[in-house]
C-alpha positions, 0 to 999 in steps of 0.5 A: 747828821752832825753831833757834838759830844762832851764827855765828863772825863772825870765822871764814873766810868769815864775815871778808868776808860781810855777816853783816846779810844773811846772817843775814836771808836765813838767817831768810827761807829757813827760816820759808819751810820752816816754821822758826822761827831766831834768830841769835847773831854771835859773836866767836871767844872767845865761841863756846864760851859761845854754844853752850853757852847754846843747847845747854842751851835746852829750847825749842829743837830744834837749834842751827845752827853757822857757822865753820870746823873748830874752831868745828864741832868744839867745837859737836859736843861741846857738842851731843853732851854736852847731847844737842842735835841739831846743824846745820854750816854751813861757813865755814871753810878745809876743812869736813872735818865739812861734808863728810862729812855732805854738807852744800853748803860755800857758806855760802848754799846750806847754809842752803837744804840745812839748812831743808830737812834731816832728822835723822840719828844720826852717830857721834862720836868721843872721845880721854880724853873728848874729843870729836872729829867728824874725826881725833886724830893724831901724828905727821908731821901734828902736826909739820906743824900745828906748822911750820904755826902758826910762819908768818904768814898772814890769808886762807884762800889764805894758810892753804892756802900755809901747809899746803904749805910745812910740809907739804913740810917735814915730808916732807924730815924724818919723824919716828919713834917708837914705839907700843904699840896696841890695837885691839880687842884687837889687840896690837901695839908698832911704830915708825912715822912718823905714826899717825891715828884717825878717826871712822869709816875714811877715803874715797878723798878727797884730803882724807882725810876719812869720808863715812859717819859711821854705820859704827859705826867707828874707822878706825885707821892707821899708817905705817911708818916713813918717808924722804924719799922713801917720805913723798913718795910717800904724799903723793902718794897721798893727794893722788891719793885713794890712801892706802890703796893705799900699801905703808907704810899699815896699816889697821884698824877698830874701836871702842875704840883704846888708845895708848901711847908709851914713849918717850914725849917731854916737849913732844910733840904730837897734833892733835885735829880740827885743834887742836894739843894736848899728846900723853899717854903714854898715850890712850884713843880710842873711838867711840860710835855713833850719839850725835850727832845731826845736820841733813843734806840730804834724800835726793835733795836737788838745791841750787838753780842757781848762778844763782839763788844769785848772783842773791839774793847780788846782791839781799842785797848792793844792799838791804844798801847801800841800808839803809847809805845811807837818811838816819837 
């Protein structure tokens, strides 16, 4: 089969990798799986283009996707609107997409998982059109995105010191508001702190993120409204891999999810797959089964030892500094 891969050369991992040497190794392991690959380093705000011109190539028959949660979720909507098949690779800081379907989140033993993949039809979600592989929420976490975004930070460690200090912040200060939802023609108008809908219901993770994509389901879910103290105890349960054990936590599912906010605030915010985004009076969220399909690891698939992987990382490294060295 023949791929295109863009890779976000300034997206997490990528920042301090020998994209060079990555990108030979990444052409090596899939001609010696019998695939053919072109790779595309792209910056940030050439992403969208690259894909976009992949996704529209009829000679090909998937295009590969490097870089952390934003540039995974724009590609799964580029691929899901062209119908092109979709391969993760995860350079990022939390890999939640990776993760559900499996994919290895080193960026070197991903590429061994992907050449030796197999296709499956995934669900993919969508707010007013808009596709998401991950979650839309409001709430507690577009308030902590938001405190998030105010700080400076330059390293993933960094980004993750980030995420505690306002997500301390939000728990000393929940928000409230109210909502009117439908889920599947279950009415019902409540005052919350934090709302999420996600493509297909949550795993007992810390990380709260699916780990079936294939459900054929929205998860949806709520909280009561929250103090200080009831928002630290569901933080603590969701660390634990216990949010759906917690007393303020209602859950559903189904497939088409309609929200309204009456008292709806000029300047609100949801979060869409990471991204903060302005929040509508009214949303309209719905899954659509089985429509993206994606490169995942063969059943059974064990990645290679450790030690053979820092054994070729070695081996990429000294020939990538003997090239730089070697007289023009």
């Amino acid at each position: 089969m023949k791929f295109r891969a863009i890779l976000n050369r300034d997206g997490g991992t990528f920042r301090t990798t020998d994209m060079q040497a990555y990108s030979d190794h990444a052409q090596r392991i899939f001609a010696d799986n019998g695939h053919q690959l072109e790779i595309v380093l792209a910056k940030g705000e050439e992403i969208a283009d690259a894909l976009e011109a992949a996704a529209l190539r009829d000679d090909l028959d998937g295009i590969l996707a490097g870089g952390g949660d934003g540039t995974i979720s724009a590609a799964a909507s580029i691929a899901w609107k062209q119908k092109m098949p979709l391969g993760v690779i995860p350079a990022g800081t939390m890999n939640l997409f990776a993760r559900s379907l499996g994919v290895p989140l080193d960026i070197w033993t991903a590429l061994d998982a992907l050449a030796k993949g197999r296709f499956i039809d995934a669900d993919i979600g969508s707010a007013d059109g808009r596709a998401f592989v991950h979650q839309f929420s409001a709430g507690m976490h577009a308030r902590m995105v938001r405190l998030r975004n105010q700080m400076v930070y330059s390293s993933r460690i960094g980004k993750i010191a980030a995420n505690v200090r306002a997500s301390v912040g939000v728990v000393l200060n929940p928000p409230e508001f109210d909502v009117e939802f439908d889920v599947d023609g279950h009415r019902e108008h409540r005052l919350i702190s934090a709302i999420s809908v996600s493509n297909n219901p949550f795993a007992e993770n810390g990380l709260m993120y699916s780990e079936d994509l294939t459900t054929g389901h929205l998860g949806f879910y709520v909280t009561d409204p929250l103090r200080p103290a009831t928002a630290a105890r569901l933080a603590v349960d969701i660390l634990r891999g216990r949010m759906k054990t917690n007393a303020s936590i209602t859950e559903m599912t189904g497939r088409a999810v309609d929200l309204h906010f009456p008292n709806h605030r000029h300047g609100a915010n949801c979060v869409l797959d990471g991204e903060l985004l302005p929040l509508g009076r009214d949303v309209s969220l719905r899954l659509h089964p089985g429509e993206l399909k994606v490169l995942v690891p063969a059943a059974g698939y064990a990645p290679p030892p450790m030690g053979e992987v820092l054994l070729e990382r070695a081996r990429q490294a000294a020939a990538s500094f003997s090239a730089a060295a070697r007289p023009e």
